[in-house]
C-alpha positions in Angstrom: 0.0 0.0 0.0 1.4 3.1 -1.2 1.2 5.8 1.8 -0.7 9.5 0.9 -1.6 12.6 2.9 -5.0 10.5 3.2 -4.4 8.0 5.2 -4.9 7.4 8.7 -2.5 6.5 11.6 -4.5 3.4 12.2 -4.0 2.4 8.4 -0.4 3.8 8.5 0.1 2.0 11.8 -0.2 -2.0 10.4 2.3 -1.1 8.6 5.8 -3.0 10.0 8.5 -0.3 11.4 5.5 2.7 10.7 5.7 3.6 14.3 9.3 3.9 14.2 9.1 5.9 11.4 6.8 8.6 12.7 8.7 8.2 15.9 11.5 9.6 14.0 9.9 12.2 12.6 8.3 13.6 15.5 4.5 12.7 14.8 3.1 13.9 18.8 0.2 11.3 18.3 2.1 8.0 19.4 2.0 9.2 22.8 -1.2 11.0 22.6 -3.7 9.4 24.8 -6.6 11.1 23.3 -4.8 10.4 19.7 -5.9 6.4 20.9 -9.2 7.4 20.8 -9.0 9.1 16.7 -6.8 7.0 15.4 -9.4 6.0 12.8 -10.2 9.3 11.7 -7.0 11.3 12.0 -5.0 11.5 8.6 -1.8 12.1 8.1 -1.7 15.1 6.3 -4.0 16.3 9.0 -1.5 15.6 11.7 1.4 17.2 9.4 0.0 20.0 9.1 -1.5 21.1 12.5 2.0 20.4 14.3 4.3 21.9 11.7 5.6 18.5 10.5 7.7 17.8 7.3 4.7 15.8 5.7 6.5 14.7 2.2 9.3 13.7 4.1 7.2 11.7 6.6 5.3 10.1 3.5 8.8 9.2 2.0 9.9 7.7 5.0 6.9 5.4 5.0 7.0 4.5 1.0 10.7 3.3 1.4 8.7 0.4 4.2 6.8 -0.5 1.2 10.4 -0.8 -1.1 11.8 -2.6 1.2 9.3 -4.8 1.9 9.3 -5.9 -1.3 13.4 -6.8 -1.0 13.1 -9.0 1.3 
């Protein structure tokens, strides 16, 4: 699955080594308590943009889980 601005965390989260990733690049809602509770409903673009984040750098990150994915 290739990862956009439109996706949620939950659907961003199955992915292996996602939380890691946003982790990295500083995505607040991973120790959100109340982010537990939208999870469903909270996109990534969404979350980008409200804290400042580097969203096309975030997506990136997550796209080269997909490429190497496929490596192994």
């Amino acid at each position: 699955m290739k990862i956009t601005k439109e996706n949620t965390l939950k659907e961003i989260l199955e992915k292996p080594g996602a939380e890691e990733v946003l982790k990295k690049n500083n995505v607040p809602c991973m120790s959100c308590p109340m982010a537990q509770f939208e999870l469903n409903s909270l996109k990534i673009g969404q979350v980008a943009k409200i804290y400042h984040l580097d969203l096309n750098k975030i997506i990136k990150d997550l796209n080269s889980l997909n490429n190497h994915e496929r490596k192994n």
